[in-house]
KEKE-3310 file (N, C-alpha, C; in steps of 0.2 Angstrom, whole numbers, plus 5000, padded with zeros to 4 digits):
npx = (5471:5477:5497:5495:5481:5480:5488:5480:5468:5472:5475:5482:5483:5484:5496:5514:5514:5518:5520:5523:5528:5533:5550:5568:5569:5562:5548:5545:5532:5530:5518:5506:5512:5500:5488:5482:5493:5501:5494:5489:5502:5517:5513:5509:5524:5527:5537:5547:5541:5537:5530:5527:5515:5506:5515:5514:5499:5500:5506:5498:5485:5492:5493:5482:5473:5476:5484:5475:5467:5477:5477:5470:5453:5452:5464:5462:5450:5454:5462:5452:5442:5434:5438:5449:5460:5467:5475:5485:5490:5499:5505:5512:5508:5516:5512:5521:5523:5527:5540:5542:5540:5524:5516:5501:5491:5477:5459:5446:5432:5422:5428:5443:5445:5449:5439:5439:5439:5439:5453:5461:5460:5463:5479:5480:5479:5487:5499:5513:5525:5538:5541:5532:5520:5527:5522:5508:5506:5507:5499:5486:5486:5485:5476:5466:5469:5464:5450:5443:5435:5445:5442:5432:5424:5421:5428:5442:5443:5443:5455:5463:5463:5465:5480:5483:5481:5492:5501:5509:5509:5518:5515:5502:5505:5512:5501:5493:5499:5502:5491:5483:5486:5483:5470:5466:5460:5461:5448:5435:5427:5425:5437:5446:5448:5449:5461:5469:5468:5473:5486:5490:5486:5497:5507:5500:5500:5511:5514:5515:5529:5545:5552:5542:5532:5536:5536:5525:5519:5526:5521:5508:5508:5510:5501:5490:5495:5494:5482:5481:5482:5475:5471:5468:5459:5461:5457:5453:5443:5435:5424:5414:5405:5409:5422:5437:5447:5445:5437:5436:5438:5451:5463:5462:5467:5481:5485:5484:5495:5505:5503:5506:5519:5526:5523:5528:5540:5545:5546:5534:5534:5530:5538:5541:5529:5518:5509:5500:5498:5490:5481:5472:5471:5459:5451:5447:5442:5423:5417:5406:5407:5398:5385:5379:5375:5360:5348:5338:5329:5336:5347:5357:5360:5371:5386:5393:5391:5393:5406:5416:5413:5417:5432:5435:5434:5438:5453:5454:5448:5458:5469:5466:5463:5479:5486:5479:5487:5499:5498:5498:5487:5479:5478:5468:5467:5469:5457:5446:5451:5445:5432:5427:5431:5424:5412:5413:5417:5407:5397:5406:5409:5392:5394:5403:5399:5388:5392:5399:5392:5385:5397:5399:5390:5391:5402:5415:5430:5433:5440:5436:5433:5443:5454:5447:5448:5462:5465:5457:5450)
npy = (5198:5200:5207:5210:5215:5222:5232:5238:5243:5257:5261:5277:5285:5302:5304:5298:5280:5266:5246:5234:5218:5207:5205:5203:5203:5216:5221:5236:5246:5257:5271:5284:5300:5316:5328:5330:5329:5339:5350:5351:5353:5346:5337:5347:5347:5343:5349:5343:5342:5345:5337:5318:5313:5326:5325:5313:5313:5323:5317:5306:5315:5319:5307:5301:5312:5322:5316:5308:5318:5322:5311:5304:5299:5286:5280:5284:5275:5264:5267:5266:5256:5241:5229:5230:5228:5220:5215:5230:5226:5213:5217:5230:5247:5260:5278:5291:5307:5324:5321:5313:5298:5287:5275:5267:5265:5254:5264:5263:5274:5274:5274:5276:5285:5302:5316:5332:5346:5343:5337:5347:5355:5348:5346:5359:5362:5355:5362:5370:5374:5388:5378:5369:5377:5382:5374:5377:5385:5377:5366:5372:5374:5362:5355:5362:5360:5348:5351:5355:5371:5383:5397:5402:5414:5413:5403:5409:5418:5411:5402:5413:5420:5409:5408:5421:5419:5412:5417:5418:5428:5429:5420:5422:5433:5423:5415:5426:5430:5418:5417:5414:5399:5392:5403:5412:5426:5444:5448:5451:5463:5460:5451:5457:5466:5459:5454:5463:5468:5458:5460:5473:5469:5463:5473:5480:5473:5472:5483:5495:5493:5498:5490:5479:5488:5496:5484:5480:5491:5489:5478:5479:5490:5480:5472:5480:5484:5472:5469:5477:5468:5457:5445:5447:5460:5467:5481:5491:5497:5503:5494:5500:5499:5487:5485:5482:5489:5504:5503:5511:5506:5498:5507:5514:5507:5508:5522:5523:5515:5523:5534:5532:5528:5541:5550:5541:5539:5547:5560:5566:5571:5570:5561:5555:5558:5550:5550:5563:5556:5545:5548:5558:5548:5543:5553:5553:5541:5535:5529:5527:5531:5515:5511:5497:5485:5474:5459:5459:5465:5461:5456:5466:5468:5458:5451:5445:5452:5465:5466:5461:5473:5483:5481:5483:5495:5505:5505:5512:5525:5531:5531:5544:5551:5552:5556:5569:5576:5574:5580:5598:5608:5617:5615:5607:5594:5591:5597:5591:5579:5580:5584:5569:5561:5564:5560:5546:5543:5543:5534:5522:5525:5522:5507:5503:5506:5498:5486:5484:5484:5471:5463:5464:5456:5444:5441:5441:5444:5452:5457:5469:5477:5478:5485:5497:5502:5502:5510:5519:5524)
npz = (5620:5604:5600:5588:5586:5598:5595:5583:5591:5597:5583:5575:5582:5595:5599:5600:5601:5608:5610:5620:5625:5640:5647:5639:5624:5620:5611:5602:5595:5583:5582:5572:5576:5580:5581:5593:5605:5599:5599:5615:5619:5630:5646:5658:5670:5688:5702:5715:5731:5749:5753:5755:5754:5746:5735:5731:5727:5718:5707:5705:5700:5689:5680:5680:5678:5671:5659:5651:5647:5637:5627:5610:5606:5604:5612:5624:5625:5627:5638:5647:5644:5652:5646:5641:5650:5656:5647:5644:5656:5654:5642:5641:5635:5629:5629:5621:5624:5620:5618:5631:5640:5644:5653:5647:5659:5667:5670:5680:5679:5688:5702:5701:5697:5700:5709:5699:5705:5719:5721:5714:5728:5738:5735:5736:5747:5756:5752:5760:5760:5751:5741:5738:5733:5725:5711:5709:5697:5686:5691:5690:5674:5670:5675:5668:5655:5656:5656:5667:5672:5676:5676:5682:5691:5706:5707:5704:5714:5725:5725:5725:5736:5748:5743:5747:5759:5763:5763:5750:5738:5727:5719:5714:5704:5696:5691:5685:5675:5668:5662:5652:5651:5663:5667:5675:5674:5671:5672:5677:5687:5701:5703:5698:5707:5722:5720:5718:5732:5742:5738:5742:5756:5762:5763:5772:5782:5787:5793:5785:5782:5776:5765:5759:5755:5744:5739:5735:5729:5719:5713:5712:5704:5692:5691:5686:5673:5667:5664:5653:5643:5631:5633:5646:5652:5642:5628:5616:5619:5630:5643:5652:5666:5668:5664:5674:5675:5676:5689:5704:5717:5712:5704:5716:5726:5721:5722:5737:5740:5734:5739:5755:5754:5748:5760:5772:5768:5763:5765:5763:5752:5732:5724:5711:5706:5706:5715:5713:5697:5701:5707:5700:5689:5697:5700:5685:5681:5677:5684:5699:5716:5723:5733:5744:5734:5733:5737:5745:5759:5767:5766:5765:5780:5782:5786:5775:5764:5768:5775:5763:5756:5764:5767:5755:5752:5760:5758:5749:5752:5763:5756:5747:5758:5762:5751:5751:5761:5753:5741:5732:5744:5736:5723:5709:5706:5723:5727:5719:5726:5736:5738:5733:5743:5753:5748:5749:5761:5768:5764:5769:5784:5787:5784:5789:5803:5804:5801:5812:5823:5822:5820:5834:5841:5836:5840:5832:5822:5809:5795:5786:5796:5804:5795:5794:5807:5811:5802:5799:5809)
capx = (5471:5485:5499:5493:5478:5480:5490:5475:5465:5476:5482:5479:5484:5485:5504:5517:5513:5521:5516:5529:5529:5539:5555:5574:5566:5556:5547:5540:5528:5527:5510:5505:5508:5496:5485:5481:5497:5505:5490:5491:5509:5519:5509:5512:5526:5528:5544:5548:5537:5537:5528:5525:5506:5507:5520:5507:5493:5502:5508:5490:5483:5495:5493:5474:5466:5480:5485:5468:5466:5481:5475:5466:5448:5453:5467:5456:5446:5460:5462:5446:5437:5438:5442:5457:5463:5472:5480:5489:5496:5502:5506:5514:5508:5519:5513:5527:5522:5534:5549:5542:5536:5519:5516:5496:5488:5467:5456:5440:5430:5417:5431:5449:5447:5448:5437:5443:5439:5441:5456:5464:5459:5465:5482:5483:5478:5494:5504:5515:5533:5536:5543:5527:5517:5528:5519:5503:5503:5507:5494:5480:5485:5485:5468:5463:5469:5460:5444:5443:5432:5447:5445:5426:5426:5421:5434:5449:5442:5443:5461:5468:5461:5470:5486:5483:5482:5497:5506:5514:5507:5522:5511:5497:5505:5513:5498:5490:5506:5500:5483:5481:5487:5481:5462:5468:5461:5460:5443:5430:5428:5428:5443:5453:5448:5451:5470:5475:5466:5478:5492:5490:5485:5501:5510:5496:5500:5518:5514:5519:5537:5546:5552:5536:5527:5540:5535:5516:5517:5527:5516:5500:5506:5511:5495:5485:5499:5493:5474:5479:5483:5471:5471:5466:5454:5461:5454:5454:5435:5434:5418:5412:5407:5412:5427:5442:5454:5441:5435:5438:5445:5457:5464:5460:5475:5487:5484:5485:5502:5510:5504:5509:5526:5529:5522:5530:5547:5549:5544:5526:5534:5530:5544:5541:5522:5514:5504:5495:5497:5484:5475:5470:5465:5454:5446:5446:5435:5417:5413:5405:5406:5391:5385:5382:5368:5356:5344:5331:5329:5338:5354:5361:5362:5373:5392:5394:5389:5396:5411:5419:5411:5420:5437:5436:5432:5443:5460:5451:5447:5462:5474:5465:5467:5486:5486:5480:5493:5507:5497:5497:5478:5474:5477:5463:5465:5467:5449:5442:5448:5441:5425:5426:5429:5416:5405:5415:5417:5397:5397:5413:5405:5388:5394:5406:5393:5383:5397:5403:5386:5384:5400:5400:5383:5392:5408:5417:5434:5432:5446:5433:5433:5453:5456:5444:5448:5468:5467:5453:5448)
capy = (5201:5199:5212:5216:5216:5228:5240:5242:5247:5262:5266:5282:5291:5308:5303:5291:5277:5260:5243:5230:5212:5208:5200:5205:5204:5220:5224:5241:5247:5266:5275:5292:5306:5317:5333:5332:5332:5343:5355:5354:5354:5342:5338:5351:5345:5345:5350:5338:5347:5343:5330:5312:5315:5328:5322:5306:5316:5326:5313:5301:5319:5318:5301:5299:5316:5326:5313:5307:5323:5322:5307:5302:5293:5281:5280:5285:5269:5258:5264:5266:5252:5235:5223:5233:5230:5213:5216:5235:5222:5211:5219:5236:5252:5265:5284:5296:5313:5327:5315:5310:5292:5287:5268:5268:5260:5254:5268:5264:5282:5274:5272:5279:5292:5308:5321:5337:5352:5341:5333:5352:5359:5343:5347:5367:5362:5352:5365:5372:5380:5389:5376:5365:5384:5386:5368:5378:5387:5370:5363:5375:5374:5354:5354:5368:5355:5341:5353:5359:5377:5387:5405:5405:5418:5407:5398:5411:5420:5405:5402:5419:5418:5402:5410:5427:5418:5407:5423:5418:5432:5430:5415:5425:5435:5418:5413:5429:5430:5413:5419:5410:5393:5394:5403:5418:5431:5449:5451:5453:5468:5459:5448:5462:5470:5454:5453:5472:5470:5452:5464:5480:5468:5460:5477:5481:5466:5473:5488:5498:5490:5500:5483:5478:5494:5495:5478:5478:5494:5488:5474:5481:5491:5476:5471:5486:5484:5467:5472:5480:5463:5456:5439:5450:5465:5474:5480:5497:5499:5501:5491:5503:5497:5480:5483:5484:5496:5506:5503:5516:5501:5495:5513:5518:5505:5511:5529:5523:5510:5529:5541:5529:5528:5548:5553:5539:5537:5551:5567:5570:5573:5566:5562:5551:5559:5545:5552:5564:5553:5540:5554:5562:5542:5541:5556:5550:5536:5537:5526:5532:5523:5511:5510:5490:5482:5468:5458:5460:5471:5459:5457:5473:5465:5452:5451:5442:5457:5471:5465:5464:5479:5489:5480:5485:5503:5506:5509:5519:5531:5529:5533:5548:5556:5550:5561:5576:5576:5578:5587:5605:5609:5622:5610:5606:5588:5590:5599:5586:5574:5580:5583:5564:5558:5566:5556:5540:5542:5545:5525:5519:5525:5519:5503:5500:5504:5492:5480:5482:5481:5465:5458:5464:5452:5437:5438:5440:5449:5454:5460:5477:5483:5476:5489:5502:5503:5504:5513:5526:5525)
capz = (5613:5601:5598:5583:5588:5603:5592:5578:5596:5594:5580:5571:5590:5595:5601:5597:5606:5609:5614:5621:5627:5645:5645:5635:5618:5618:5602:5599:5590:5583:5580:5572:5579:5576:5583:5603:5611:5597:5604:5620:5621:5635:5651:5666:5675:5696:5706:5722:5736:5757:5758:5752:5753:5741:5728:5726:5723:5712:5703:5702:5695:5683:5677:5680:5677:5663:5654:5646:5639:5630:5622:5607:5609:5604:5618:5631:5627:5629:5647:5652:5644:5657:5641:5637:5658:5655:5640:5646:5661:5651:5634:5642:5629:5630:5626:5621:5622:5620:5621:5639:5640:5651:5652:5651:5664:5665:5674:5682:5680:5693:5708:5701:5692:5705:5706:5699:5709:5727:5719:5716:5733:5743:5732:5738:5756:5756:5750:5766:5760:5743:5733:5737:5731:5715:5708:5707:5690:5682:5693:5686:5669:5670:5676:5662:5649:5656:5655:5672:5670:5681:5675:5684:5697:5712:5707:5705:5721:5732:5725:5727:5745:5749:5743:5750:5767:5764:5760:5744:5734:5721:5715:5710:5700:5691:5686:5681:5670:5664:5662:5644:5654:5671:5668:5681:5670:5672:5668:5681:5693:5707:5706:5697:5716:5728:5715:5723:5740:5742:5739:5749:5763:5762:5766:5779:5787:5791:5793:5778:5779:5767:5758:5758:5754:5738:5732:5736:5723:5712:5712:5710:5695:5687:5690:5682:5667:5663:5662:5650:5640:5628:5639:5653:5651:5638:5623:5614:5621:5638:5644:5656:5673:5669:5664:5681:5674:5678:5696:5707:5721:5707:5706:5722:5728:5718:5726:5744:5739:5732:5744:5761:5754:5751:5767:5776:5767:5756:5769:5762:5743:5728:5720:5705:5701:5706:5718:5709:5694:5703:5710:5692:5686:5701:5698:5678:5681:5674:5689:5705:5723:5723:5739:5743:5730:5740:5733:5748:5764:5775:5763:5767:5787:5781:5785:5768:5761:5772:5775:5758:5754:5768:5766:5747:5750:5766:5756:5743:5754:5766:5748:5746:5764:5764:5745:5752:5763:5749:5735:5734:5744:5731:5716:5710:5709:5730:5729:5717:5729:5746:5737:5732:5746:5757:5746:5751:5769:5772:5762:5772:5791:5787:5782:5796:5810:5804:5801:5818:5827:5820:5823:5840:5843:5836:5842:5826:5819:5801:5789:5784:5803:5804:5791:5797:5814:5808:5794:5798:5815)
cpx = (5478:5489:5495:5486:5477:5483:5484:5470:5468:5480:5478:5479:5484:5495:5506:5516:5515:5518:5525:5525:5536:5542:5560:5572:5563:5554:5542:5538:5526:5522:5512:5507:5505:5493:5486:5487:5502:5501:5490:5497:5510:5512:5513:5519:5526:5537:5544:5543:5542:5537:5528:5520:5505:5508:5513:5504:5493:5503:5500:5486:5485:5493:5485:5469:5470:5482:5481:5469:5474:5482:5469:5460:5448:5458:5464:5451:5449:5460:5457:5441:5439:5441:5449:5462:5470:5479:5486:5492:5498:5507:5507:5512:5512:5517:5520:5524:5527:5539:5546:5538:5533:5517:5508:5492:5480:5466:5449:5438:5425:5422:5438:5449:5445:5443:5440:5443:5443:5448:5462:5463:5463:5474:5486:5484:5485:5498:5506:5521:5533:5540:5534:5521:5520:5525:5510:5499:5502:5501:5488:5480:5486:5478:5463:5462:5463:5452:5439:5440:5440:5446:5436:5427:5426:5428:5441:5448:5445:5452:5465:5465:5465:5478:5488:5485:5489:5502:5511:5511:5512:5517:5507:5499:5509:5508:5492:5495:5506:5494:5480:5481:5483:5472:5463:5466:5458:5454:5437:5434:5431:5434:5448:5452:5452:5459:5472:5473:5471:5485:5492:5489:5492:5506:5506:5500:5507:5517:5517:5528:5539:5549:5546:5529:5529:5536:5529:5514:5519:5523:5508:5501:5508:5501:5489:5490:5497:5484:5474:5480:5478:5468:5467:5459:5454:5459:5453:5445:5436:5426:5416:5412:5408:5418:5434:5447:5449:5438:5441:5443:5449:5462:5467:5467:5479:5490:5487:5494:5506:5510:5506:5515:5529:5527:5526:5538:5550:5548:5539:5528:5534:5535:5546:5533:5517:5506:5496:5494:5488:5477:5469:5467:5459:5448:5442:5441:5428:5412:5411:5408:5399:5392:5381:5373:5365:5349:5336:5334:5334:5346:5359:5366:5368:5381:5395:5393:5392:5401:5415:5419:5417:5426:5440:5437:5438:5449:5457:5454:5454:5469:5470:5465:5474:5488:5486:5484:5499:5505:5496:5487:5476:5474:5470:5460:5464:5461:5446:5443:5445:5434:5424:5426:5425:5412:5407:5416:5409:5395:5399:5410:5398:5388:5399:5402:5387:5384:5398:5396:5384:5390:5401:5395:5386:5400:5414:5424:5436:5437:5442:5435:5441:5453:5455:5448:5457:5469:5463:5448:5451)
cpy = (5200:5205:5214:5219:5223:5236:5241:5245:5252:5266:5273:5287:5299:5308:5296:5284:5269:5254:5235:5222:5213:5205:5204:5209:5208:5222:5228:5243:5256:5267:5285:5294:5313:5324:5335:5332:5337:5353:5359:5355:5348:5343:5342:5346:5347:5343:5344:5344:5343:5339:5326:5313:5319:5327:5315:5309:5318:5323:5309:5308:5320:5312:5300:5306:5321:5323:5310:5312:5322:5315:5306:5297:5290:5275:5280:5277:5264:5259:5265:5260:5244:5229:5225:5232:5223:5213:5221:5234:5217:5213:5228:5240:5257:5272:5289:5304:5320:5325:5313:5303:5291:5280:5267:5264:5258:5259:5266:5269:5278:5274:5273:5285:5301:5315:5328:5342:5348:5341:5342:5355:5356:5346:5355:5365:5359:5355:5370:5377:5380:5385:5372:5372:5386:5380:5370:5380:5381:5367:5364:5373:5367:5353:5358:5363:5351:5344:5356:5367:5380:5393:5406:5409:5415:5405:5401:5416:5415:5404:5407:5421:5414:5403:5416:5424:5417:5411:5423:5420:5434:5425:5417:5428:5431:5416:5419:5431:5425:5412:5412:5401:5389:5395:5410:5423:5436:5450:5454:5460:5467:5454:5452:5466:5465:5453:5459:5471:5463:5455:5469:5475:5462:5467:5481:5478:5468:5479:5494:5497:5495:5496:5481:5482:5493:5489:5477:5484:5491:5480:5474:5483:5488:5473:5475:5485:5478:5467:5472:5475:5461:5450:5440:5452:5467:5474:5490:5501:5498:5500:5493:5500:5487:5477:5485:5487:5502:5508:5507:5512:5499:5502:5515:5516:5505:5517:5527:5519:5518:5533:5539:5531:5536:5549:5548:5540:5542:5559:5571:5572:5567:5566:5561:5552:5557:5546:5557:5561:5548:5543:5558:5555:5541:5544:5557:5548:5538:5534:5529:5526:5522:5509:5500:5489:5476:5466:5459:5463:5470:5459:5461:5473:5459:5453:5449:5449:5465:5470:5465:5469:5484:5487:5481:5494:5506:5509:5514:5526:5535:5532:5541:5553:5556:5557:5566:5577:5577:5581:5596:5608:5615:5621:5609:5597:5587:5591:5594:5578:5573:5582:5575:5559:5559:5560:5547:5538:5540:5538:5521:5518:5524:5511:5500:5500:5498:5484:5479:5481:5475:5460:5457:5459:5444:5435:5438:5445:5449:5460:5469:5479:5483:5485:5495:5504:5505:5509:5522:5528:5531)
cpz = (5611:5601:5592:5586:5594:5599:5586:5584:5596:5592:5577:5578:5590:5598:5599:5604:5605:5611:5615:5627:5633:5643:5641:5629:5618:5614:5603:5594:5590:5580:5577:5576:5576:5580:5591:5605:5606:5599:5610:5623:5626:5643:5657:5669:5682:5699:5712:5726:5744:5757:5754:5747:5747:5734:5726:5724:5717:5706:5699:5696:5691:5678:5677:5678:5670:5658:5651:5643:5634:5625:5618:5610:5611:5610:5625:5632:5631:5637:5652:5652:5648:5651:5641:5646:5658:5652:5643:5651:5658:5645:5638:5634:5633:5627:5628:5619:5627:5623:5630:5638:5645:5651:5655:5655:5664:5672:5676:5684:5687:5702:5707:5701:5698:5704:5705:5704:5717:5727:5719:5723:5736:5741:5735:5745:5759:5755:5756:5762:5751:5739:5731:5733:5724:5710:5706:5700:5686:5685:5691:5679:5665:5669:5670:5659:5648:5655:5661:5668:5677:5681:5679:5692:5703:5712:5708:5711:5725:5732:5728:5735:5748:5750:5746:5757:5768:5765:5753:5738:5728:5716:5712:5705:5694:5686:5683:5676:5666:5663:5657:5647:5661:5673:5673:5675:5674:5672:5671:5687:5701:5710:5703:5707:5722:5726:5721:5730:5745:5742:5742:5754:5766:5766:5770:5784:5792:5792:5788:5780:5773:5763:5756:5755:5746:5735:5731:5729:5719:5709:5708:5704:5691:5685:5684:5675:5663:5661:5656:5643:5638:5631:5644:5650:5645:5630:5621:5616:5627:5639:5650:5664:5672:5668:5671:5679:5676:5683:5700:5715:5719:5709:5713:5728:5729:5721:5733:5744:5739:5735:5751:5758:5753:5756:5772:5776:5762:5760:5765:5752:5738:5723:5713:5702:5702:5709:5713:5701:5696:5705:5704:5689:5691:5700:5692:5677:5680:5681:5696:5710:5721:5731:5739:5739:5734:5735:5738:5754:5770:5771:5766:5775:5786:5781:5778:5762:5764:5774:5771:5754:5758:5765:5757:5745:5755:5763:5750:5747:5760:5760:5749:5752:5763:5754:5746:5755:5761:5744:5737:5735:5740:5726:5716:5709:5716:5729:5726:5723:5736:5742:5736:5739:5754:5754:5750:5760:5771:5770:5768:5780:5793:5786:5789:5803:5810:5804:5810:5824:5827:5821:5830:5844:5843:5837:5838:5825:5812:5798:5788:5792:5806:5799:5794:5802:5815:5805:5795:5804:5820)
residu = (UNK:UNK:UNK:UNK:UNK:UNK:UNK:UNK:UNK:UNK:UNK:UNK:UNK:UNK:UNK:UNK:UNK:UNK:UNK:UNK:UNK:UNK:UNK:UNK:UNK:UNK:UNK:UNK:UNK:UNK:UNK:UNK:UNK:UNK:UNK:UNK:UNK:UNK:UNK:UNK:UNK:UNK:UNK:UNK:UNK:UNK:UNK:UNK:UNK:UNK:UNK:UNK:UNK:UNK:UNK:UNK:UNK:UNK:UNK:UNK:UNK:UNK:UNK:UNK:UNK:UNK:UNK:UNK:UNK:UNK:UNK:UNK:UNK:UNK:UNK:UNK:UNK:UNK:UNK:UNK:UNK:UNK:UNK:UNK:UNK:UNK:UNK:UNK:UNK:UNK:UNK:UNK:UNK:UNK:UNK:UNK:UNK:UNK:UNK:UNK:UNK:UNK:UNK:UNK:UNK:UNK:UNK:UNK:UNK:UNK:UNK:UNK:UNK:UNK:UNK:UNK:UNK:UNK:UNK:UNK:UNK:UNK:UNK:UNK:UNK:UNK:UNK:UNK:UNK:UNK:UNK:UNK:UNK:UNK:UNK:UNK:UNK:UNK:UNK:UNK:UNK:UNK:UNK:UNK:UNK:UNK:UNK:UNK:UNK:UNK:UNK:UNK:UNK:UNK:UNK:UNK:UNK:UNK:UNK:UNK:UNK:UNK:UNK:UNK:UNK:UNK:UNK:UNK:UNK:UNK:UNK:UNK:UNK:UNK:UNK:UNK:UNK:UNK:UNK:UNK:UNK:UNK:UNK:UNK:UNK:UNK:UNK:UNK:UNK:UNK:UNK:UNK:UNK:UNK:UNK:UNK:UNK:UNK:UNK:UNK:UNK:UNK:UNK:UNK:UNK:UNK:UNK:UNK:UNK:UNK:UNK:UNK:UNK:UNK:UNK:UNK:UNK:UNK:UNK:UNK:UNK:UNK:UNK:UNK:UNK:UNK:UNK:UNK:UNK:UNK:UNK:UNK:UNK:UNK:UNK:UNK:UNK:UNK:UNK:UNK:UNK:UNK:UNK:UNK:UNK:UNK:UNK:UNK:UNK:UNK:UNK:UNK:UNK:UNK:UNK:UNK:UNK:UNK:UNK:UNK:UNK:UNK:UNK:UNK:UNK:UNK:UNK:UNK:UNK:UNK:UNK:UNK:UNK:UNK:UNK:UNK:UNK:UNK:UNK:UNK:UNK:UNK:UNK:UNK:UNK:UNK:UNK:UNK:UNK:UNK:UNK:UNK:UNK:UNK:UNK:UNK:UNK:UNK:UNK:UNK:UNK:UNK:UNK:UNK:UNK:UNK:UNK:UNK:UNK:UNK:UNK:UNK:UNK:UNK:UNK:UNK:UNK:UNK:UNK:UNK:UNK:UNK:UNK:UNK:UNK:UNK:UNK:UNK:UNK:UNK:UNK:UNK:UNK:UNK:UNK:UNK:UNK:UNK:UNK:UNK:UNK:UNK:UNK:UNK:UNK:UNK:UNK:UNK:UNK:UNK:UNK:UNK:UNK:UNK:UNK:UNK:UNK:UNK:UNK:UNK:UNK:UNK:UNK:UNK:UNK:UNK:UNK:UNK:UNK:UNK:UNK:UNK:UNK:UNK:UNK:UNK:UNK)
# end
């Protein structure tokens, strides 16, 4: 194909794009710009990581799975379709998007083109020391562009698990900070829960460490602060039991984060409020405990089932003894919360006997009976 020829296959682009001849002489040729990349803005950049392995990946995911979306159709054709293969080797096209130039190369979608979900896990799995962990928001909100679903629950469960484990729980609260880019959004009940239970379990983990203890609340109530964001949950109507401002384990958290730290490190006083602050939204809540839902008789038997339940309710209830501890017992939020959490215990030690007979059968150590057997054993 001739220059010219090759430049009317892409003109009228969504970026400036060029096409050159090899050798001294280079003659460029400019194109429109024009809508898509003033859209979706520059492509995510990535920092240096650890490893080799990595950085390629990251780099091919760049080149092969974020940079299509930021071009026009008509671009897309050119590097997808096999006629356009020869030419784009010989007849270098240069896309320019936001002052960054990408020299498009041909893709075969049947045997290049990577798949996205695997392609992002393969990418976390890799990730060891926090520089290669700070390339994740960019990395979700790459994959968003390209059309990646990331905000589906599965999806931001599995992640904040991953990173829960890794310990690098500053990450999550990057990318729910870049909610609108990312897909990390506030919005379900049960990942605004698995969000707080990833942070309390981080100052578990050291045993209420008083740095730790400090930064896991001040954590959390960032967390609850961002809810209140329109990105997030928030909205001038609270949407009852589906909304996680809400949920009594959101809450419930916050309570156990502010009453450990008076009783540990402040000699039982509440000094800043907090306590009976968290104490009076708990009891606020329109929500009850829900003992665990099941779609059939056997469910209820099911580790999968009875073990996120416990390790969800655990600190609840564990916040509210550690409370009555430094409020005054003939307040009447104290009374309101020894009457509540009677009803939570009677959940909590039905739930764990059953937990724990069934782990004891297979062998198993499970986070809910971790907690338990800690916390309220």
């Amino acid at each position: 194909m001739s220059r010219r020829g090759l430049g009317n296959a892409f003109r009228c682009c969504d970026c400036a794009v060029n096409s050159s001849t090899r050798g001294p002489a280079i003659h460029r040729r400019n194109f429109t710009s024009s809508l898509s990349w003033r859209r979706h803005g520059a492509i995510p950049q990535f920092t240096e990581t650890s490893s080799a392995e990595l950085n390629d990946l990251l780099s091919e995911i760049r080149q092969k799975i974020m940079l299509p979306s930021h071009l026009s159709s008509k671009h897309q054709k050119l590097i997808y379709k096999k006629r356009y293969e020869n030419e784009l080797l010989t007849e270098p096209v240069i896309a320019t998007i936001a002052n960054e130039d990408f020299q498009l190369q041909h893709i075969d979608r049947t045997k290049d083109l990577p798949n996205h979900k695997k392609a992002l896990f393969k990418a976390i799995s890799l990730m060891k020391e926090k520089k290669d962990w700070g390339n994740l928001p960019n990395l979700l909100a790459g994959m968003k562009l390209a059309g990646m679903n990331t905000s589906g629950l599965s999806m931001k469960n599995r992640i904040v698990s991953l990173v829960r484990q890794a310990g690098r729980h500053e990450v999550i609260l990057e990318c729910l900070l870049r909610a609108e880019d990312t897909g990390m959004q506030l919005k379900e009940p049960v990942f605004a829960t698995m969000v707080m239970l990833a942070i309390q379990q981080r100052a578990f983990d050291t045993d209420w460490h008083e740095h730790e203890l400090a930064k896991a609340l001040k954590w959390a109530e960032l967390v609850v602060v961002m809810m209140e964001e329109p990105k997030h949950a928030g909205s001038r109507v609270l949407a009852g039991k589906d909304d996680p401002r809400l949920q009594p384990q959101v809450i419930g958290i916050l309570l156990e984060l502010a009453s450990i730290k008076a009783v540990k490190y402040l000699e039982g006083r509440d000094v800043d409020g907090k306590v009976a602050e968290y104490s009076t939204r708990l009891l606020g809540t329109p929500l009850d405990f829900e003992p665990l839902a099941y779609e059939s008789e056997h469910a209820y038997e099911s580790e999968y089932a009875l073990n996120p339940w416990l390790w969800a309710h655990v600190p609840v209830l564990h916040g509210m003894y550690e409370a009555l501890k430094v409020l005054d017992p003939s307040s009447p939020v104290a009374e309101g919360l020894r009457t509540k959490s009677e009803v939570l215990d009677s959940m909590v030690s039905t739930t764990y006997e059953k937990l724990a007979d069934l782990a004891s059968k297979e062998n198993k150590s499970l986070i809910g009976l971790k907690m338990y057997e800690k916390l309220l054993g």
